[in-house]
C-alpha positions as CSV (number, residue, x, y, z in Angstrom):
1,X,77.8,58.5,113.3
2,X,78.1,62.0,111.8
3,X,80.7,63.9,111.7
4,X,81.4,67.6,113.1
5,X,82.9,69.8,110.3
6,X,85.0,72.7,111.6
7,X,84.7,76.2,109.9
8,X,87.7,76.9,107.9
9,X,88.4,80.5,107.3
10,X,91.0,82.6,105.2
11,X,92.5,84.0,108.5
12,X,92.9,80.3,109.7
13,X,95.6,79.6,106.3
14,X,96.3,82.7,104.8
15,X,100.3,84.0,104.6
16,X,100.8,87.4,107.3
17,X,104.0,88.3,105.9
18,X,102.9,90.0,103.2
19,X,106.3,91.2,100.6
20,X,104.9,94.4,98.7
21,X,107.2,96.9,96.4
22,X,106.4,100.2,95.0
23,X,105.1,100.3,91.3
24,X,108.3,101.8,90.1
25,X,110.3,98.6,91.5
26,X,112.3,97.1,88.5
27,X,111.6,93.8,87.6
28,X,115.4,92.8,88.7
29,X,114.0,94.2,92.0
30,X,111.0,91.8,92.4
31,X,113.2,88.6,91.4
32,X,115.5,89.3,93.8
33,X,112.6,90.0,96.7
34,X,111.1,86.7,95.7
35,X,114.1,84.6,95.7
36,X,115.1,86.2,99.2
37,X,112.0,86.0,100.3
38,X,111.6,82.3,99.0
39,X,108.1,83.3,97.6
40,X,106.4,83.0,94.4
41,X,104.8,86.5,94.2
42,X,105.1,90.0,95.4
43,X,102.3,92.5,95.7
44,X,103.0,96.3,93.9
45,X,101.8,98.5,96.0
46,X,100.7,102.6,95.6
47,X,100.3,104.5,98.6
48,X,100.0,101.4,100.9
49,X,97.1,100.3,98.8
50,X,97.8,96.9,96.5
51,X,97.4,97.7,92.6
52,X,99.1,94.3,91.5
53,X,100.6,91.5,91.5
54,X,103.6,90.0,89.8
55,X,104.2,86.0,90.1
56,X,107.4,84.2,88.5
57,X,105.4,83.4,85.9
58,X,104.6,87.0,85.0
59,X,108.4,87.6,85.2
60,X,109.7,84.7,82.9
61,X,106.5,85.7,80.2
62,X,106.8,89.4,80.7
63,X,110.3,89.8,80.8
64,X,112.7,86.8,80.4
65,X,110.7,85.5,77.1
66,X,110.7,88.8,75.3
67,X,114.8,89.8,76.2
68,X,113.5,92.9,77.9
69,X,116.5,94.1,80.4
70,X,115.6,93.8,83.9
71,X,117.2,96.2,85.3
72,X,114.9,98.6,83.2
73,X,111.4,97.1,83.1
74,X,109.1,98.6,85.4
75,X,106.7,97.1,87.8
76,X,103.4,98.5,86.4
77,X,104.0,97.2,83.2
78,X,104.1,94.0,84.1
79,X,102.1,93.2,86.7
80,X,98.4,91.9,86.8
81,X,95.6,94.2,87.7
82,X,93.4,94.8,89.5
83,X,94.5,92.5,92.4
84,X,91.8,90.4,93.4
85,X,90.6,89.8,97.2
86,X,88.9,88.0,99.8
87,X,88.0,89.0,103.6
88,X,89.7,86.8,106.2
89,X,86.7,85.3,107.4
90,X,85.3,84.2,104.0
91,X,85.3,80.5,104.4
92,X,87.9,78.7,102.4
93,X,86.2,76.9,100.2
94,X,84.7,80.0,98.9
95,X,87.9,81.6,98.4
96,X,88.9,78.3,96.4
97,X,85.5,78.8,94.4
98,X,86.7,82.5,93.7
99,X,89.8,81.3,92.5
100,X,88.6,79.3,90.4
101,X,86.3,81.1,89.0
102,X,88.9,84.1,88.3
103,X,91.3,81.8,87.0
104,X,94.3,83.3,89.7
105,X,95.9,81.1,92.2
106,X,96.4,84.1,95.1
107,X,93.7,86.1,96.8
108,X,95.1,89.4,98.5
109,X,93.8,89.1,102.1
110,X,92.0,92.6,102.8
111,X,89.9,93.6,106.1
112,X,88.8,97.0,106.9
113,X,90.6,98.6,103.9
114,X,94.1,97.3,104.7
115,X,96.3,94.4,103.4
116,X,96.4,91.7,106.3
117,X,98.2,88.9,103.8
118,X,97.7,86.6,101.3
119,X,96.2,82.9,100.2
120,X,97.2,80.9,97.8
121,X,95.9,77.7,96.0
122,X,98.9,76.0,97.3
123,X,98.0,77.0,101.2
124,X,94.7,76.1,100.5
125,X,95.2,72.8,99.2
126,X,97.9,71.6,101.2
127,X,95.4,71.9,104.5
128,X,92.4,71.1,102.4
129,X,92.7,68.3,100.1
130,X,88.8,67.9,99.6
131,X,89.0,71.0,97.7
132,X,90.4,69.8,94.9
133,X,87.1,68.9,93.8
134,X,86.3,72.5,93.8
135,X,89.3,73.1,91.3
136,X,89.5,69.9,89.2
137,X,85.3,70.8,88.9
138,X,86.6,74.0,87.2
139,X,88.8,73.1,85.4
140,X,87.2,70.1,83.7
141,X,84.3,72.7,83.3
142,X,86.6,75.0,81.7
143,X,85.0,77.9,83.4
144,X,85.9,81.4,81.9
145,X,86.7,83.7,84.2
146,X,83.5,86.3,84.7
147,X,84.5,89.3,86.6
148,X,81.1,90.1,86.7
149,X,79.4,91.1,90.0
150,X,83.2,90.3,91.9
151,X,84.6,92.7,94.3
152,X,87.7,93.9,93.8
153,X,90.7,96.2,95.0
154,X,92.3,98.9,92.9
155,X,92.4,102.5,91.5
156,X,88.8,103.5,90.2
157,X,89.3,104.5,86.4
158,X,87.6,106.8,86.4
159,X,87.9,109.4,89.5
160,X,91.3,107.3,90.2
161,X,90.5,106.8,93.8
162,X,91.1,103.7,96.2
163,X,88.7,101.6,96.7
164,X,88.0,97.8,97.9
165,X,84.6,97.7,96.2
166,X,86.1,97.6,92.3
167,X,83.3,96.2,89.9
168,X,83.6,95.9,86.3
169,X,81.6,97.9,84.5
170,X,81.7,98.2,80.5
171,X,85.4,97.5,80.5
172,X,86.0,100.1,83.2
173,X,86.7,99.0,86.9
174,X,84.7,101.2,88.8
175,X,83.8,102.3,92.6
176,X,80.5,102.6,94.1
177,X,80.0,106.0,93.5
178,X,81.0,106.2,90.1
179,X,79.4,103.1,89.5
180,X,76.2,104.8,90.9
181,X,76.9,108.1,88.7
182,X,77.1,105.9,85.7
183,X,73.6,104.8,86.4
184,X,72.1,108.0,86.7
C-alpha cells in the first residue's frame, strides 16, 4: 500500500503574529516584548521592512555577559543581520534544509515584499518529526553556513535600498541592480 504524502508549506506552520520593534528599541525594550509576548525573538524593523533579529540568546551574549546596561544598549548593535527568509509556500522541509544550512533556527516569512510571520525550527519540528533527519544530517555533517547564492532581506550596502533579493557578494550584501552594476 503506498502512502499519500500531503504538501507541507510555510503558510501551513509558520507564526502570523509577528512582534517587530524599531532599530532604536533598547535592549530592556526587547526583553520585556519577549517576555510579554512569551516569545523567544523579536524582529527590528526600519521603515516596516525587517533588518534583524534579536533572540534571548543574542540578549544574554550581547548584553547580560558583557555588563552592558540595558536600558542603554541599542537594538542595531545587537541584533543579527541581514534577516534571512523564506516565501510561505516554500515547502517545509526546504525551509528546514535552509536553516540548516544557514545555521539560524527562524526564517522571516516574506511574500510580495511584506512580513506575513515567522517559522521556527521549534514549529517545524513539533508538526514534523521526520525532519529531524534533515537537521541531525547537518549537524553531524557539520555544515558551514554558505550564504552563497541565498536570498535574502535587508538594506543593500551599497545604494542602501530595501530589497528581498540580498545576495552576498565580496563581503557586501547586495541587490540585483547593484549586483548587476558590479558585473559590468
Amino acid at each position: 500500500m503506498v502512502g499519500i504524502r500531503a504538501r507541507v508549506l510555510v503558510a501551513d506552520l509558520m507564526t502570523k503574529k509577528l512582534i517587530t520593534l524599531p532599530e532604536d528599541a533598547t535592549a530592556r525594550e526587547v526583553a520585556k516584548a519577549m517576555s510579554g509576548n512569551l516569545i523567544g525573538s523579536v524582529i527590528i524593523t526600519r521603515e516596516n521592512h525587517p533588518v534583524g533579529i534579536i533572540t534571548e540568546m543574542d540578549l544574554v551574549e550581547r548584553v547580560i555577559a558583557r555588563g552592558l546596561n540595558p536600558e542603554k544598549v541599542l537594538a542595531r548593535e545587537i541584533m543579527s543581520s541581514p534577516v534571512s527568509v523564506t516565501d510561505p509556500q516554500t515547502e517545509v522541509m526546504e525551509a528546514a534544509r535552509k536553516m540548516a544550512k544557514l545555521r539560524v533556527r527562524r526564517l522571516v516569512v516574506v511574500s510580495k515584499g511584506e512580513m506575513v510571520g515567522i517559522i521556527t525550527s521549534r514549529d517545524i519540528l513539533s508538526t514534523a518529526p521526520e525532519l529531524i533527519e534533515v537537521l541531525t544530517e547537518a549537524t553531524r555533517n557539520r555544515l558551514l553556513p554558505s550564504r552563497k547564492g541565498e536570498l535574502l532581506a535587508g538594506y543593500c550596502d551599497s545604494c542602501e535600498e530595501w530589497s528581498d533579493t540580498l545576495s552576498e557578494v565580496n563581503g557586501q550584501f547586495l541587490c540585483e541592480e547593484c549586483r548587476l552594476e558590479q558585473e559590468s
